[in-house]
BAKE-854524 format. One line per 4 residues: number of its first residue (from 1); their letters; for each residue x, y, z of N, C-alpha, C. Coordinates in nm, 3 decimals. Layout:
// residues N
NUM = a = X Y Z X Y Z X Y Z | ...;
//
This chain:
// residues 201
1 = xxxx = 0.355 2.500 -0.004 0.410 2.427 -0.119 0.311 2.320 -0.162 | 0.267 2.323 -0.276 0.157 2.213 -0.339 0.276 2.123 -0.368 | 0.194 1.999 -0.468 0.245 1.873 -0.510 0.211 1.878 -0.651 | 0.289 1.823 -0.749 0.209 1.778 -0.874 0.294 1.680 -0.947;
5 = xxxx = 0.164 1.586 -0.999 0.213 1.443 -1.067 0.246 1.480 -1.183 | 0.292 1.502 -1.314 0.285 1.559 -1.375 0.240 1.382 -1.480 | 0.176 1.341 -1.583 0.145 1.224 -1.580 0.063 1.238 -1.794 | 0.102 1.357 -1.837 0.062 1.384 -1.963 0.081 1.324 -2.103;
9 = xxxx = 0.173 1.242 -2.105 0.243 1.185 -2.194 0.150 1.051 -2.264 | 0.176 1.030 -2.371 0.104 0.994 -2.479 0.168 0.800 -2.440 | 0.260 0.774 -2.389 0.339 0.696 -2.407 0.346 0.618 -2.529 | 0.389 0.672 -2.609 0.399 0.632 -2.756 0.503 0.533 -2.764;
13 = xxxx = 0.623 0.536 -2.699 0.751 0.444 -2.678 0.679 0.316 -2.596 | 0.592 0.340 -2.518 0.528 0.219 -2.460 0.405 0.127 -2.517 | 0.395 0.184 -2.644 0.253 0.126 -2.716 0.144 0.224 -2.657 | 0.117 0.288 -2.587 0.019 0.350 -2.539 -0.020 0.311 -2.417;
17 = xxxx = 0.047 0.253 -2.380 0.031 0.144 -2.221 0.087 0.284 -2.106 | -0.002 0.352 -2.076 0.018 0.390 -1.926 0.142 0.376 -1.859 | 0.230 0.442 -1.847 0.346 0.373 -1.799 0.362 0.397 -1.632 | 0.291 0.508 -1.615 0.294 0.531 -1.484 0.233 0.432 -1.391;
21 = xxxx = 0.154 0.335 -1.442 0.033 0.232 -1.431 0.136 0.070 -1.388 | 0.241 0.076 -1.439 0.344 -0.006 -1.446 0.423 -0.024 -1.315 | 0.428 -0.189 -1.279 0.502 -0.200 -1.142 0.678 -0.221 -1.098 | 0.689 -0.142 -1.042 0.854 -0.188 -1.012 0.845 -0.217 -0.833;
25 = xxxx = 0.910 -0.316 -0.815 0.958 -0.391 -0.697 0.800 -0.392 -0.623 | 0.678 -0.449 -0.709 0.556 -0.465 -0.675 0.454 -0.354 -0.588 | 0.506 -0.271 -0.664 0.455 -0.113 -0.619 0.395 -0.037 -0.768 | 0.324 0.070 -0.798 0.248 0.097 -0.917 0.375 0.239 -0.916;
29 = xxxx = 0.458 0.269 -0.981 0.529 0.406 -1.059 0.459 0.483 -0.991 | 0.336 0.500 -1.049 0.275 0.661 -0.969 0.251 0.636 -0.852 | 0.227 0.518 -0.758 0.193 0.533 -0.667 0.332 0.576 -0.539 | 0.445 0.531 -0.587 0.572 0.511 -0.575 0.621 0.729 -0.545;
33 = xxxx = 0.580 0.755 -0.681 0.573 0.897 -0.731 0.508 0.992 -0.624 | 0.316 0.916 -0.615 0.217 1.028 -0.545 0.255 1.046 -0.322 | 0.330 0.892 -0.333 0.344 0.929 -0.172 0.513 0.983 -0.130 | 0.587 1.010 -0.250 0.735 1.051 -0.210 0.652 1.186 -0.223;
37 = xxxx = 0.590 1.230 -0.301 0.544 1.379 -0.328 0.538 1.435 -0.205 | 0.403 1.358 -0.173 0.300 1.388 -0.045 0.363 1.378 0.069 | 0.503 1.346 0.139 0.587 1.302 0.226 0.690 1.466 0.238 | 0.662 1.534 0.154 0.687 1.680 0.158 0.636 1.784 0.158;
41 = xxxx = 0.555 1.764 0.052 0.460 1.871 0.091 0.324 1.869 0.157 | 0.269 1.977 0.155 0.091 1.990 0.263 -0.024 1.877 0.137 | -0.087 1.816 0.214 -0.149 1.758 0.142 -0.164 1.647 0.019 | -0.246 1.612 -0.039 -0.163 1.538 -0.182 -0.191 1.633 -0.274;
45 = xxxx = -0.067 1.559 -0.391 -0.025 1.703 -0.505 -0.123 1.652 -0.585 | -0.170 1.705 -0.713 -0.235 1.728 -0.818 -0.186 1.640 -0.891 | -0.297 1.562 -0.973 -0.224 1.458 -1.065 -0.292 1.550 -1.198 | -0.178 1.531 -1.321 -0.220 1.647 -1.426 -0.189 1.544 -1.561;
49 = xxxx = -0.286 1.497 -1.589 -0.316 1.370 -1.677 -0.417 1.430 -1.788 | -0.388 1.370 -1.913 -0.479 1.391 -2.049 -0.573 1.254 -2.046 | -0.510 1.165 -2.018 -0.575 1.036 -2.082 -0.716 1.015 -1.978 | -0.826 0.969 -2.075 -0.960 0.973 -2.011 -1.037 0.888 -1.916;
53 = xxxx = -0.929 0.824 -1.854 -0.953 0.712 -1.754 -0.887 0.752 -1.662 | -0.783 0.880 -1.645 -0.729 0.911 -1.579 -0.746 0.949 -1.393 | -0.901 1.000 -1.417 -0.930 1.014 -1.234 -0.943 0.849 -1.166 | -0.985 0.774 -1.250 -0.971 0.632 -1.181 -0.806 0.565 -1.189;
57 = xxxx = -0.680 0.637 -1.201 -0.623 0.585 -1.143 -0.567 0.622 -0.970 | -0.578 0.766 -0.904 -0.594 0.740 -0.786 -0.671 0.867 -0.778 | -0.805 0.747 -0.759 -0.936 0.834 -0.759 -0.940 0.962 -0.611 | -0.871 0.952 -0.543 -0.874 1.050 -0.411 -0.812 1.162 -0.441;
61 = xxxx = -0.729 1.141 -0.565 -0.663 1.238 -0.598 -0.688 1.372 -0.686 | -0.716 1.487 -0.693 -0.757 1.626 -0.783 -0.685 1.566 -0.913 | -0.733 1.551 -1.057 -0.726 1.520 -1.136 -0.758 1.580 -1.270 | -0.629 1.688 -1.351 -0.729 1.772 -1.444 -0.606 1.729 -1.572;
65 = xxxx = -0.651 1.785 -1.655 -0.619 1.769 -1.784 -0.518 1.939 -1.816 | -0.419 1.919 -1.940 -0.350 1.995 -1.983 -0.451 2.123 -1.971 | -0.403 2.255 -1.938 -0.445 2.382 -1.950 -0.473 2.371 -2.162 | -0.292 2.347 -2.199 -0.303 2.392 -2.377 -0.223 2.216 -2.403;
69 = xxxx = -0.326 2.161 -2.433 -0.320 1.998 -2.457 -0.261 1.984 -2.594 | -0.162 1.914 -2.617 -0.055 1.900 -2.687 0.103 2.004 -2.707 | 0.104 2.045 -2.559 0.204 2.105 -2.582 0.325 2.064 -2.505 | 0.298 1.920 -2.470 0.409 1.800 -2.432 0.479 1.868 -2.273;
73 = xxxx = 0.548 1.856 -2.225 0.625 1.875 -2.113 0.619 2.014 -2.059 | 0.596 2.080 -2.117 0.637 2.227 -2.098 0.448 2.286 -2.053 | 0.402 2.201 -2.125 0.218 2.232 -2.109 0.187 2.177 -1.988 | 0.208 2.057 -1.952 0.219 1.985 -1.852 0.268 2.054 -1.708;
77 = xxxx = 0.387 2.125 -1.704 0.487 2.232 -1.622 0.360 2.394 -1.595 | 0.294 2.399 -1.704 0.225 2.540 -1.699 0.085 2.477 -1.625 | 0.051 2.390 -1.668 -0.080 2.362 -1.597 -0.071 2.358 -1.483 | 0.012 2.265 -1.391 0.054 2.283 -1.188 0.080 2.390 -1.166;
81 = xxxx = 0.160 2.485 -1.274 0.171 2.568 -1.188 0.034 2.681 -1.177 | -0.005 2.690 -1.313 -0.120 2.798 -1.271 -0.263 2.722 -1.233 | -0.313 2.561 -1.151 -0.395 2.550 -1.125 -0.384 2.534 -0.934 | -0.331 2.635 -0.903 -0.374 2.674 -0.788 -0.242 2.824 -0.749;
85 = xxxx = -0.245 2.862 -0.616 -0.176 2.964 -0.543 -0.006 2.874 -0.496 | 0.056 2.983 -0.512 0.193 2.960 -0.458 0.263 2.839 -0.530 | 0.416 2.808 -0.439 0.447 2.680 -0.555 0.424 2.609 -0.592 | 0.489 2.516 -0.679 0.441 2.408 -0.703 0.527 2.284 -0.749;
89 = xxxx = 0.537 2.166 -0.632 0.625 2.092 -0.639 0.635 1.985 -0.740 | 0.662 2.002 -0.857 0.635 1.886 -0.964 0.752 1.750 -0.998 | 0.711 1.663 -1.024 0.768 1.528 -1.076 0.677 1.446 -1.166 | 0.749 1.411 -1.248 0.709 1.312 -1.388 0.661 1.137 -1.299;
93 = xxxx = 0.527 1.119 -1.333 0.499 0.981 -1.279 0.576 0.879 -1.314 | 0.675 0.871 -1.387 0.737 0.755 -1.455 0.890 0.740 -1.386 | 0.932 0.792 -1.263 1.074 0.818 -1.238 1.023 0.759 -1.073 | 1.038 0.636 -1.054 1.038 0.498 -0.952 1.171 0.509 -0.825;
97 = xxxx = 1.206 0.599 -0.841 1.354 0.621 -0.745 1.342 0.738 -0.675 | 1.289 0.844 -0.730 1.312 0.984 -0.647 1.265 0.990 -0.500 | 1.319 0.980 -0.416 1.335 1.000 -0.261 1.298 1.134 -0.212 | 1.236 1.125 -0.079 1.165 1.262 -0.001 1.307 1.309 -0.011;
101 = xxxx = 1.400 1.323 0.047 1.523 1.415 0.105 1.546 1.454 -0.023 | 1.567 1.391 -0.151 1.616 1.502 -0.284 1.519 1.586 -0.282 | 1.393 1.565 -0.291 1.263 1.650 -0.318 1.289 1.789 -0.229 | 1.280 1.749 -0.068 1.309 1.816 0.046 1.390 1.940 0.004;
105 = xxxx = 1.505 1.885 -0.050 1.588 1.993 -0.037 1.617 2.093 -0.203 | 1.485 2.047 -0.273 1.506 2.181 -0.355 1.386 2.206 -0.367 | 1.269 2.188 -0.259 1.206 2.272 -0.149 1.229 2.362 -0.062 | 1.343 2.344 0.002 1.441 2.418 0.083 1.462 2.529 -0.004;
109 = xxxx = 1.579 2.450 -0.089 1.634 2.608 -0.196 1.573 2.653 -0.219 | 1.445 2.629 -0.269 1.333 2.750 -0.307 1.322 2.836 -0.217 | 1.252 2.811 -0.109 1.227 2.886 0.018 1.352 2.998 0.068 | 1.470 2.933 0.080 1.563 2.983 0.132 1.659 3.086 0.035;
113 = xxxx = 1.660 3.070 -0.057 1.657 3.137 -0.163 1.560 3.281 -0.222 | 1.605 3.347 -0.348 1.478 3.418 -0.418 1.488 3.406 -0.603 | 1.444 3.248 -0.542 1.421 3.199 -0.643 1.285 3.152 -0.741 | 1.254 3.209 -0.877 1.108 3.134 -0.930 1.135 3.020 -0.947;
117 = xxxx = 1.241 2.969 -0.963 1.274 2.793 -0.991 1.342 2.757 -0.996 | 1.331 2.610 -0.869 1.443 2.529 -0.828 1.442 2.440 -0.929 | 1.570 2.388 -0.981 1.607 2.280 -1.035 1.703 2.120 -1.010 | 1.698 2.057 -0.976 1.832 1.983 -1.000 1.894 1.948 -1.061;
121 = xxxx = 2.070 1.989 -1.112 2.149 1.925 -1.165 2.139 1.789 -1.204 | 2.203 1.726 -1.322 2.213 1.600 -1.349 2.330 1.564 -1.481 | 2.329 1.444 -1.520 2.433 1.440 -1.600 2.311 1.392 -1.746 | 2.213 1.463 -1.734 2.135 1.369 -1.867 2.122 1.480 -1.991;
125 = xxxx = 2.079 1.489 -2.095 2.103 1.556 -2.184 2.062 1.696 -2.154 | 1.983 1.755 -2.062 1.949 1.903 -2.060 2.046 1.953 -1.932 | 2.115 1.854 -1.850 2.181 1.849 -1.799 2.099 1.940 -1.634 | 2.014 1.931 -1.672 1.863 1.946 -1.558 1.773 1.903 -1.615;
129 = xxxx = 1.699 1.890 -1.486 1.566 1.768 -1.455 1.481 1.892 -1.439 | 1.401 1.910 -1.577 1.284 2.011 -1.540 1.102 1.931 -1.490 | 1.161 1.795 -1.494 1.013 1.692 -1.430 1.071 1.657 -1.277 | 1.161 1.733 -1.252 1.158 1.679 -1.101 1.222 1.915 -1.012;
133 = xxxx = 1.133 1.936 -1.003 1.155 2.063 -0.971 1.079 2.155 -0.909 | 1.073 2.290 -0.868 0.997 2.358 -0.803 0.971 2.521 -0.905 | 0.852 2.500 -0.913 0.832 2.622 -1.014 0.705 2.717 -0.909 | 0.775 2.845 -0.927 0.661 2.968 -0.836 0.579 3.003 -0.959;
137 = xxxx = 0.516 3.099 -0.904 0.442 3.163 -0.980 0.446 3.284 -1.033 | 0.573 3.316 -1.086 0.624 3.378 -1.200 0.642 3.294 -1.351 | 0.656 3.170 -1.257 0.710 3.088 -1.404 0.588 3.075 -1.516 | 0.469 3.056 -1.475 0.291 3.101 -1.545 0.329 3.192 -1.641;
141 = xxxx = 0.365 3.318 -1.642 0.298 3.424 -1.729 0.441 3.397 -1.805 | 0.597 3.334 -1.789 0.673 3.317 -1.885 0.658 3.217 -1.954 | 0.619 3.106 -1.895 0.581 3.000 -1.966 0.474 3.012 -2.041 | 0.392 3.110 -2.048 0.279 3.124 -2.160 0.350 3.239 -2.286;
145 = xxxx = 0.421 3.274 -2.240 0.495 3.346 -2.361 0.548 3.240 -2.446 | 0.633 3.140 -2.395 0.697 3.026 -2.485 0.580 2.981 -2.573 | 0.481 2.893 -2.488 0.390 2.873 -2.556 0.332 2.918 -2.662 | 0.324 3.037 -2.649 0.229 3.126 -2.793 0.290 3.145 -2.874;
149 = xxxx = 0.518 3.160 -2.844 0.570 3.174 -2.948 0.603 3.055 -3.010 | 0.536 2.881 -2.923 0.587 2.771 -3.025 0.756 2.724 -2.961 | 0.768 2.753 -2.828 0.948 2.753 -2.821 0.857 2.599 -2.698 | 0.852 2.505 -2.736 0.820 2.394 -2.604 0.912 2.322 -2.509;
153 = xxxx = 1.026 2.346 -2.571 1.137 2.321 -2.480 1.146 2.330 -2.333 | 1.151 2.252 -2.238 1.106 2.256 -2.131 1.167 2.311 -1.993 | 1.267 2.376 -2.072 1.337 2.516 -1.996 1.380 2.637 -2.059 | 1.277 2.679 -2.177 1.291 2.760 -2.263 1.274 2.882 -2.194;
157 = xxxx = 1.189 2.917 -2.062 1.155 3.038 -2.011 1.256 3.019 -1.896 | 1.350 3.014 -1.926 1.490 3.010 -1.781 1.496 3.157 -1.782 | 1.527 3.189 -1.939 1.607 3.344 -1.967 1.521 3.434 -1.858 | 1.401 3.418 -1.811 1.280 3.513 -1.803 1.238 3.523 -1.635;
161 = xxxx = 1.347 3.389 -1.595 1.308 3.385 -1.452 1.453 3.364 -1.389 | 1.401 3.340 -1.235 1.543 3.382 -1.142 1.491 3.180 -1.121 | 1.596 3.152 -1.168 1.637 3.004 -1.180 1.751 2.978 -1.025 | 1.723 2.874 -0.960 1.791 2.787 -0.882 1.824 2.663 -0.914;
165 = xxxx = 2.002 2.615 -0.918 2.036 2.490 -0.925 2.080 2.428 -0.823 | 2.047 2.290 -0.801 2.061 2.208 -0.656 2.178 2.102 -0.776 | 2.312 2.208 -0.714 2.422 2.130 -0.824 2.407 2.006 -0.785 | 2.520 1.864 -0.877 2.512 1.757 -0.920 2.616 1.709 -0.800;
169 = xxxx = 2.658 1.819 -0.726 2.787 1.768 -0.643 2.635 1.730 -0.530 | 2.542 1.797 -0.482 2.419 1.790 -0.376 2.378 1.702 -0.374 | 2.324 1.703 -0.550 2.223 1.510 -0.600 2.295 1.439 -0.547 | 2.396 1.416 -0.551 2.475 1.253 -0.506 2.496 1.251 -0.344;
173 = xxxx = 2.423 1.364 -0.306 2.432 1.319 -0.127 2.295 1.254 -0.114 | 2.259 1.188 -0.206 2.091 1.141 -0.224 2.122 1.048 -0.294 | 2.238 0.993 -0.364 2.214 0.837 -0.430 2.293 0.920 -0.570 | 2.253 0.811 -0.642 2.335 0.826 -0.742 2.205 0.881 -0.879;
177 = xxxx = 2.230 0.989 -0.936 2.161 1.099 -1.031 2.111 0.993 -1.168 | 2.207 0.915 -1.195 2.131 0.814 -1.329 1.986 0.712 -1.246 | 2.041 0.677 -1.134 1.960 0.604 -1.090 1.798 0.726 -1.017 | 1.828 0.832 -0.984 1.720 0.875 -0.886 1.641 0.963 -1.021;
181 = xxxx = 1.671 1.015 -1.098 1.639 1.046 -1.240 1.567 0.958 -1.310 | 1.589 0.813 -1.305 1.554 0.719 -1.407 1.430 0.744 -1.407 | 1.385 0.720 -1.571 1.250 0.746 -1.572 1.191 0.616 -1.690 | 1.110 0.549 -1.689 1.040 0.436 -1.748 0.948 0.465 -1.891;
185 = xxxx = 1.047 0.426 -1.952 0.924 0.488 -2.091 0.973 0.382 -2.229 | 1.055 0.282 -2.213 0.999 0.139 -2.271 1.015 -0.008 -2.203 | 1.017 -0.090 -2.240 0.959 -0.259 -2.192 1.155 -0.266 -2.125 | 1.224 -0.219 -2.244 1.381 -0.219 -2.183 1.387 -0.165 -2.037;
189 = xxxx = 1.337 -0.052 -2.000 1.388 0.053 -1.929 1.305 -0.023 -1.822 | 1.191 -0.081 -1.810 1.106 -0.136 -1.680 1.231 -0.206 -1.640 | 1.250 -0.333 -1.741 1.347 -0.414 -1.697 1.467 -0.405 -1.625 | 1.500 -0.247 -1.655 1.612 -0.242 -1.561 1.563 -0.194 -1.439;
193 = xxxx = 1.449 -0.103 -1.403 1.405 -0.059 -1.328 1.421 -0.160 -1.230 | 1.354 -0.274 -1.240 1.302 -0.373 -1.147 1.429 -0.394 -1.133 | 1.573 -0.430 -1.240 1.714 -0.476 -1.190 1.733 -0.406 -1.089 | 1.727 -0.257 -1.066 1.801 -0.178 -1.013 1.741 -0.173 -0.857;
197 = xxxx = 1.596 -0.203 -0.878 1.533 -0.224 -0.764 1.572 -0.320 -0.625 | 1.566 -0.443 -0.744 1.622 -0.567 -0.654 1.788 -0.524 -0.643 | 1.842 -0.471 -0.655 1.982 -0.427 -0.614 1.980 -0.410 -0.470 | 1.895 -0.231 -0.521 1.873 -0.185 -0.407 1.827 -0.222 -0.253;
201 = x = 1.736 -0.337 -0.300 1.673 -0.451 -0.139 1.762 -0.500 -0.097;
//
């Protein structure tokens, strides 16, 4: 099982400010992100970044750019998976909460399962978290079909694969789904971050 940062985003809601770059409870987002990754799977995961300063933010880390650059979330999802063999464990750098044991266990489902992709349940508008998930390598040659037909939606190639859900009744044996979901993408949303942080201490 690989790792991947997934870290592509323009942050346009943030002024252009890096958001993954951004501290909650005096820790850096991605860095928060790159060692819950690495705490599961073999090795460290792949950080998959556009912006051109990008290998200097953790320079130890394999560092490449979109496969088909501008094709937002879903481009981002195709690049981890087809830049190496077997799965590939992905999460969005901007989500400061996600814990090894949620990760763990739709690692598990994958495995234990015969499944091209694990997902977790949630209560947010797609009502799954396709930046926090496990995609094989079937999901490559469907996800390049979306692509060419223009569909970027970032679970548009479900129809095409054998999909796994780690229902919403599971997430909450891991904390609570608004909070382990949360993801940082304006000056509002830090602010609560850090609220929710200092809760949590």
């Amino acid at each position: 099982m690989r790792g991947a940062v997934l870290a592509g985003g323009a942050a346009s809601r943030y002024g252009g400010t890096p958001k993954g770059l951004l501290e909650v409870g005096g820790q850096r987002i991605i860095d928060r992100v790159v060692d819950t990754i690495a705490s599961v799977v073999r090795g460290m995961p792949l950080l998959v970044a556009n912006a051109p300063d990008a290998v200097s933010w953790r320079p130890e880390l394999e560092t490449i750019p979109d496969v088909h650059p501008g094709f937002g979330t879903l481009g981002g999802i195709y690049t981890a998976v087809t830049a190496g063999d077997g799965p590939v464990l992905c999460a969005a750098w901007d989500m400061p909460f996600l814990t090894g044991p949620l990760l763990r266990s739709l690692v598990e489902l994958f495995e234990e399962g015969n499944y091209d992709a694990v997902l977790p349940e949630s209560s947010g508008r797609r009502g799954l978290e396709p930046l926090c998930a496990v995609y094989g390598p079937a999901c490559g040659p469907a996800i390049e079909q979306r692509l060419t037909a223009g569909d970027l939606r970032a679970i548009s190639f479900h129809p095409d694969v054998r999909v796994g859900i780690l229902s919403l009744a599971r997430v909450r044996d891991f904390g609570d789904p608004e909070q382990l979901f949360f993801n940082v993408n304006t000056p509002a949303d830090l602010e609560r971050a850090e609220a929710l942080w200092r809760q949590r201490a």
